[in-house]
C-alpha positions in Angstrom: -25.1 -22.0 -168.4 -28.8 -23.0 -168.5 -30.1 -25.7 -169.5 -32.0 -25.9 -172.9 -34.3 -28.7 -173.6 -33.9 -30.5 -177.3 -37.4 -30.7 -179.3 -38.7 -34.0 -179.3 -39.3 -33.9 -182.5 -36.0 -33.3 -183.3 -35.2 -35.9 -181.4 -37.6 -38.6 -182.9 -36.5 -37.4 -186.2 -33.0 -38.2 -185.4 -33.6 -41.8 -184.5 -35.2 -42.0 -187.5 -32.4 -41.3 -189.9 -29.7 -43.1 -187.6 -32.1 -46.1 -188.4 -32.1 -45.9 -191.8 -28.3 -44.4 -192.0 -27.1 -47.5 -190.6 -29.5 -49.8 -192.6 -28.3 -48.2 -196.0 -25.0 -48.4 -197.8 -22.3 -47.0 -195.9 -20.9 -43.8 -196.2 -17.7 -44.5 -195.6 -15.8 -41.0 -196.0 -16.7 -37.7 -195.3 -15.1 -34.4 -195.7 -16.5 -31.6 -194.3 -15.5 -28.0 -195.1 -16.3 -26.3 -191.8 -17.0 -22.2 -192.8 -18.5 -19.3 -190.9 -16.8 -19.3 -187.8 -16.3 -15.5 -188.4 -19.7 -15.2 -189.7 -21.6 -16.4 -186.7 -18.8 -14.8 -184.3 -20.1 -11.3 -186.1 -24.0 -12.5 -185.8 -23.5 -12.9 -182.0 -21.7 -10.1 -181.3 -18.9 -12.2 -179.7 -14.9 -12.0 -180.6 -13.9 -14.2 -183.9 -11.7 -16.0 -181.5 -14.6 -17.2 -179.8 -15.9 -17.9 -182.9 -13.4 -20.3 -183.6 -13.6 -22.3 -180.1 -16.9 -22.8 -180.3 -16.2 -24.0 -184.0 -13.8 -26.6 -182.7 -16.6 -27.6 -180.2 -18.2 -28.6 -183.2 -15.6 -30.6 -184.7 -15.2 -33.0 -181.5 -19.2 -33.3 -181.9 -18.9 -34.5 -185.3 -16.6 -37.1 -184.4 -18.7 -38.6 -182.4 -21.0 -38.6 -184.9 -19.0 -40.1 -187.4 -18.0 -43.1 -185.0 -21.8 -43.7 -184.5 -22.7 -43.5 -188.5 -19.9 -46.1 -189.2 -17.8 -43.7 -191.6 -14.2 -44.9 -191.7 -12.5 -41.1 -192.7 -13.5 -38.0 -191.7 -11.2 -35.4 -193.2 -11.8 -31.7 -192.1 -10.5 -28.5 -193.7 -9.1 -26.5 -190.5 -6.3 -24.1 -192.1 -5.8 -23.8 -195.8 -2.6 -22.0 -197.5 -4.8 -19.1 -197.9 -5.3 -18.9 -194.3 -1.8 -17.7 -194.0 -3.0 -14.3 -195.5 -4.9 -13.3 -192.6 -3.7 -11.2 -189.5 -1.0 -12.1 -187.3 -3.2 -12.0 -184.4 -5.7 -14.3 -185.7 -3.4 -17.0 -186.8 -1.3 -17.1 -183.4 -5.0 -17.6 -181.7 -6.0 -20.5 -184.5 -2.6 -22.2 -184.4 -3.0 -22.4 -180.9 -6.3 -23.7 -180.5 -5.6 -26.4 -183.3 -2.2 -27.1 -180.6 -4.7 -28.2 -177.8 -7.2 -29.3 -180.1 -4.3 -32.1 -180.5 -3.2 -32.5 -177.3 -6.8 -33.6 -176.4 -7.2 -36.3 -178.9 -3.7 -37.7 -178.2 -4.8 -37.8 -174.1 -8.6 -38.5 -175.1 -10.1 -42.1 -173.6 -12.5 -41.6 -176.5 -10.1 -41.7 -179.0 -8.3 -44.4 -177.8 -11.1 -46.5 -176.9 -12.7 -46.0 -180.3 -9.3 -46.6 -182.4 -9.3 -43.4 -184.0 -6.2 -42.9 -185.8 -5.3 -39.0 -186.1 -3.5 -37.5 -188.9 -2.9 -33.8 -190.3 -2.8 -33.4 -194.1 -1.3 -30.7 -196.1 2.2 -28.8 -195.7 3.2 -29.3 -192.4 6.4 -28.0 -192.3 4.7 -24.1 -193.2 3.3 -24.5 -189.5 4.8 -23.0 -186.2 7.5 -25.3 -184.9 5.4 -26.1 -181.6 2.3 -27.1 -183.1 4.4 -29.8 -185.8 5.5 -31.4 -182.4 2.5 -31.7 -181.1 0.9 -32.8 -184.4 3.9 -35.6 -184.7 3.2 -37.0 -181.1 -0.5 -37.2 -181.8 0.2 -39.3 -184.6 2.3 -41.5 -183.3 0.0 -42.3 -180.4 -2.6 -43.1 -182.6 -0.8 -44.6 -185.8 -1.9 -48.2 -185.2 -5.1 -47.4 -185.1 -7.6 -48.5 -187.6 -11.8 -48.1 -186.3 -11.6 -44.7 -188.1 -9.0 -42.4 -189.6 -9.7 -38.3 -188.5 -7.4 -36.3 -191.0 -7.2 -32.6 -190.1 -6.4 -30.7 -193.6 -3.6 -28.1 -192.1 -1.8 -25.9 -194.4 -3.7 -27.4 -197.1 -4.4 -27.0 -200.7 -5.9 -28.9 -203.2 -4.2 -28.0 -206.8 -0.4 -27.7 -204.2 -1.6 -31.5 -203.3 -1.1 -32.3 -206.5 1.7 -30.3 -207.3 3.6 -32.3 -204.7 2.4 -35.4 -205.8 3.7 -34.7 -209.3 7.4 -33.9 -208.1 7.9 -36.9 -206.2 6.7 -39.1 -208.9 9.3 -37.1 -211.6 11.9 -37.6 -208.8 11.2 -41.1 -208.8 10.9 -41.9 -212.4 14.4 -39.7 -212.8 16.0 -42.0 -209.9 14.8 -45.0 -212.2 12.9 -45.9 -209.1 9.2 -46.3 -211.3 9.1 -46.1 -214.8 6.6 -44.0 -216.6 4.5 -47.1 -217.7 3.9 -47.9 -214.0 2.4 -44.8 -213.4 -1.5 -45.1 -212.8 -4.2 -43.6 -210.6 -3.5 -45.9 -207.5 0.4 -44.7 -208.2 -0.7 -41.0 -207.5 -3.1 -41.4 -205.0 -0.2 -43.3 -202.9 1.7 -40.0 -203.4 -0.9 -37.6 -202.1 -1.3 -36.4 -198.5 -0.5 -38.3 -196.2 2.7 -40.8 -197.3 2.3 -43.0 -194.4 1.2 -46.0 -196.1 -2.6 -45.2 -196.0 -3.7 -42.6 -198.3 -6.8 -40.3 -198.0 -9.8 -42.5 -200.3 -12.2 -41.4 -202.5 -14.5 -38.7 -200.8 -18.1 -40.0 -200.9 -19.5 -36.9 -198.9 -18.3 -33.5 -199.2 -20.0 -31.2 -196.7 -19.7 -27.3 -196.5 -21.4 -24.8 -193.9 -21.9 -21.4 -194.2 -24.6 -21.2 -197.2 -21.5 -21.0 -200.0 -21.8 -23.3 -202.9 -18.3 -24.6 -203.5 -15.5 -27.0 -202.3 -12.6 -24.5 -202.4 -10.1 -26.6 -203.7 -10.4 -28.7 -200.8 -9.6 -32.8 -202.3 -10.0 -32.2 -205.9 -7.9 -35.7 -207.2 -10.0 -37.7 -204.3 -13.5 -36.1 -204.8 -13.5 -35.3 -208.4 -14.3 -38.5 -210.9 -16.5 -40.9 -208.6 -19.5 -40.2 -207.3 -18.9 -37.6 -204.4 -22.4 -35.9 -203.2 -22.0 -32.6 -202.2 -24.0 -31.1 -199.0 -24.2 -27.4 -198.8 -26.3 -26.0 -196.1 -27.4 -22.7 -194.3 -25.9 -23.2 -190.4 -22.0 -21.7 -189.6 -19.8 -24.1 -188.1 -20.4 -23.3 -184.6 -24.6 -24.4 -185.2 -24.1 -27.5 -187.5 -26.6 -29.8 -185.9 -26.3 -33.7 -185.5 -29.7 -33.6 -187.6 -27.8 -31.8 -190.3 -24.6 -34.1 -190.2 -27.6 -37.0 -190.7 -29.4 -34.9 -193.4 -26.1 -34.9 -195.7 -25.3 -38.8 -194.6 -28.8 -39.7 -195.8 -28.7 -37.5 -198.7 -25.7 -38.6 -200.1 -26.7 -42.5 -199.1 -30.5 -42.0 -201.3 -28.9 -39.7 -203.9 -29.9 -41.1 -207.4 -32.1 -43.8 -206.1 -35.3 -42.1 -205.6 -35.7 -42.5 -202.2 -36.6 -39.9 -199.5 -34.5 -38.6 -196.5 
């Protein structure tokens, strides 16, 4: 592969944002809906599997990212239950890529160096049997982590989140374990995705790619009611751009205070 040279102007005007991204009020969790995968596959004339590899390419980028912008959660939206609907062929490729995907952070330096703790998020269980075990040993090489928290939103979905959270609570309040009194906001959130102790916080970026306009039931109890900016933006997954990821960090840091990006 040839070599491409990055625009210096790109380049100065990434410095620039990192500068005032880490001077500004952090942004401490960011979720990042990562469409058009297919899309950009069909704009290139390449395979929708390749599509997807060079999406998760751009996942281990944002990372990286994330760790130098100082946020604390990045939660991405890899599989939803709605995924399940498409072709046989298609999910064996996806649930296989997400299996390596996490077999590389559990035996990435990076990872450990940085304290990233990895977690998936969602109905695990729906998942092939080969991927859960490879999901489970991930997280327990990285549970006592605490530098940042990378939760992969597998199997996921935002209204059966709460669902879930809603049965174990009635479970517990018929056991007598909680009465109904007791039951507040920091009650529910401690019963949403994961139950390890740590729940998922308040979103305080939601990012999409792709050029659609909505969150697709990704995080409704943790984005909805505080103040979540959203970032919607042209690029497909595969082209996100660090100067994009800083775009929606400084965005979401200035919105509502006048400033400029």
């Amino acid at each position: 592969m040839s070599f491409i040279p990055r625009n210096p102007a790109y380049i100065f005007y990434e410095q620039i944002l990192k500068s005032r991204i880490l001077a500004g009020v952090p942004v401490e969790h960011v979720a990042i809906i990562q469409d058009g995968n297919r899309r950009y596959a069909q704009k290139k004339g390449i395979s929708r599997f390749m599509g997807h590899s060079l999406g998760a390419d751009t996942t281990e980028k944002v990372t990286d990212w994330c760790l130098e912008a100082g946020v604390k959660h990045l939660t991405l939206y890899a599989f939803s239950t709605e995924n399940f609907n498409r072709g046989e062929t298609e999910k064996r490729y996806l649930f296989e890529l997400i299996k390596n995907k996490f077999i590389d952070l559990r035996n990435s330096k990076k990872i450990h160096d940085n304290g990233v703790r990895v977690r998936a998020i969602g109905r695990v269980e729906m998942l092939p049997q080969d991927l859960q075990e490879e999901i489970s040993r991930t997280e327990v090489a990285t549970r006592d982590y605490r530098t940042m928290y990378m939760n992969v939103a597998l199997a996921y979905g935002g209204q059966r989140e709460l669902v879930d959270a809603a049965r174990s609570l009635a479970r517990q309040i018929y056991r007598g374990t909680i009465r109904v009194e007791e039951v507040d906001a920091n009650l529910i959130a401690s019963h949403l995705y994961p139950q390890d102790g740590v729940s998922v916080p308040k979103v305080d970026l939601i990012i999409r790619t792709g050029g659609d306009f909505r969150t697709s039931n990704f995080l409704p109890w943790q984005a909805n009611g505080n103040e979540c900016a959203a970032y919607f933006c042209a690029p497909y997954w595969p082209e996100f751009r660090k100067i994009d990821f800083l775009r929606a960090i400084r965005t979401a840091q200035t919105r509502g205070s006048g400033q400029q990006a």
